[in-house]
Structure formats: C-alpha cells, structure tokens
C-alpha positions in Angstrom: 0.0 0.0 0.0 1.7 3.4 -0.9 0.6 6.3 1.2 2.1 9.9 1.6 0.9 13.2 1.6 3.6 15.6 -0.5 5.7 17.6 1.8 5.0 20.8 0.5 1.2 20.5 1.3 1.8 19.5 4.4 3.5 22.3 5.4 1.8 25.0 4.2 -2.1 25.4 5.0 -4.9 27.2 3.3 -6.4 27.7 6.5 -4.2 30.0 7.7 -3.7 31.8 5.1 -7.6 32.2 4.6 -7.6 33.2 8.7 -4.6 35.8 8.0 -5.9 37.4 5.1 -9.3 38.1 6.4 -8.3 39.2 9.8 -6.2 41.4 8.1 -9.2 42.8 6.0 -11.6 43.1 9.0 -8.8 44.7 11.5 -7.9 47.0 8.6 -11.7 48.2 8.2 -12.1 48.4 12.2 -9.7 50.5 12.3 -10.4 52.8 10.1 -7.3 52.6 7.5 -7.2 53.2 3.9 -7.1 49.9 2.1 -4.9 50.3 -1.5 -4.4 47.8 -3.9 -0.3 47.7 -2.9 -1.7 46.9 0.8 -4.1 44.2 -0.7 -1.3 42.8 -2.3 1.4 43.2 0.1 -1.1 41.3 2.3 -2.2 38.6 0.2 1.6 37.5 0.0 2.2 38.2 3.4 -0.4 35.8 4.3 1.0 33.3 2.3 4.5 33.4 3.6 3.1 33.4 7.0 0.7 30.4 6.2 3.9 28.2 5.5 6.2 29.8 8.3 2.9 29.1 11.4 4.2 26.5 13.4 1.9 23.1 13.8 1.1 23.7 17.5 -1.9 25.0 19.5 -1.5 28.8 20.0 1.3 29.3 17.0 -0.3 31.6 15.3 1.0 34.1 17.8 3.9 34.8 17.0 2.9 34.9 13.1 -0.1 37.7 14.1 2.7 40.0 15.3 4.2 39.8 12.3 1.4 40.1 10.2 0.1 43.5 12.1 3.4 44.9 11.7 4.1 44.3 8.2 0.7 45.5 7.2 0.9 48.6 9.7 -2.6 47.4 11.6 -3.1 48.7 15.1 -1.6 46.4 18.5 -4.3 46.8 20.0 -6.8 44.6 18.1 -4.4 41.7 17.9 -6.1 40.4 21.7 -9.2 40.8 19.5 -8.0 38.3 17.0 -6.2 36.1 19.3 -9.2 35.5 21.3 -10.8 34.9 18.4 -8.4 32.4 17.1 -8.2 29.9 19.4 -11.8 29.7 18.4 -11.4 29.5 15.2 -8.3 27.3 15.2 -11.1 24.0 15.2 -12.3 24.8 11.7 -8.7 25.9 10.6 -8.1 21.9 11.7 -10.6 20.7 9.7 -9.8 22.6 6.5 -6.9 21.2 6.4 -7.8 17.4 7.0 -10.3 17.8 4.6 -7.8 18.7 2.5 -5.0 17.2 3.4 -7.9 13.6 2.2 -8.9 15.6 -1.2 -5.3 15.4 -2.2 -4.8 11.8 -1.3 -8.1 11.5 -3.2 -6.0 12.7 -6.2 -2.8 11.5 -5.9 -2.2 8.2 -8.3 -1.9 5.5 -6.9 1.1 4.3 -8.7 3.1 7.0 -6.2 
C-alpha cells in the first residue's frame, strides 16, 4: 500500500492563510485605515508566507499575528481581538486542512 501526503502541502495550510488574510481585511476596516491595492497585495503574499512559516502547534499563530500587524501597519491593540478569536477558530482551521489534506490523497495516483 503506498501512502504519503507531499511535503509541500503539508507544510503549508490554506487555513491559515484564509484566517490571516481576512483578519487582516476586517482589522484593517475596524480601524479605520485606507485599504490600497499595494496593501491588498502586500497582504495577500504576506499571508501566504506566513501560512507556511505558522508552526503546527496549539497557539502558534501568535507569534505569526505579530508579524502580520506589523508588516501591514494594523493597530496592536486589536491583535487580543484576534487572538481570542483564534483559538476559536483554530477548530475549523483543523478541519480545512484534514479535509484537504484527504482531497489530495483522493488525487494523488496511486502508482506514487
């Protein structure tokens, strides 16, 4: 029986990315900045980068929120807003990406 999951979806995550880049957009309108298409941008790839560099523990997107508000210029303050709100929404962040992690194996040959 071959089984494997390719490395480089198992490290990075849509999830996150998908969590980063709309925190971003909803922190960005609470506070009341200007959103530009070179912010939009500079935070779409931000997210990316940061959806490969999260760690795979509970509570590591800390670290990767800090970096994400200060790249992007967002205020410190709502980053308790989003924390809090992550650890909530860190159980559907875990089953996007089982259920993807078994739609790639669903399309990976099985000659592998």
């Amino acid at each position: 029986m071959n089984f494997g999951i390719p490395l480089g979806h198992t490290v990075y995550d849509p999830g996150f990315v998908a969590m980063f880049w709309f925190s971003a957009l909803c922190i960005a309108d609470n506070g009341g900045m200007e959103v530009s298409a070179a912010w939009l941008i500079t935070a779409f790839f931000t997210s990316i980068v940061l959806g490969v560099a999260t760690p795979p523990v509970p509570g590591g997107m800390v670290a990767t929120y800090a970096i994400l508000f200060t790249q992007l210029g967002l205020p410190k303050e709502n980053l308790a807003i989003i924390m809090s709100l992550s650890v909530l929404l860190d159980y559907l962040l875990t089953a996007t990406k089982v259920f993807s992690n078994q739609c790639l194996m669903m399309l990976v040959p099985k000659d592998m």
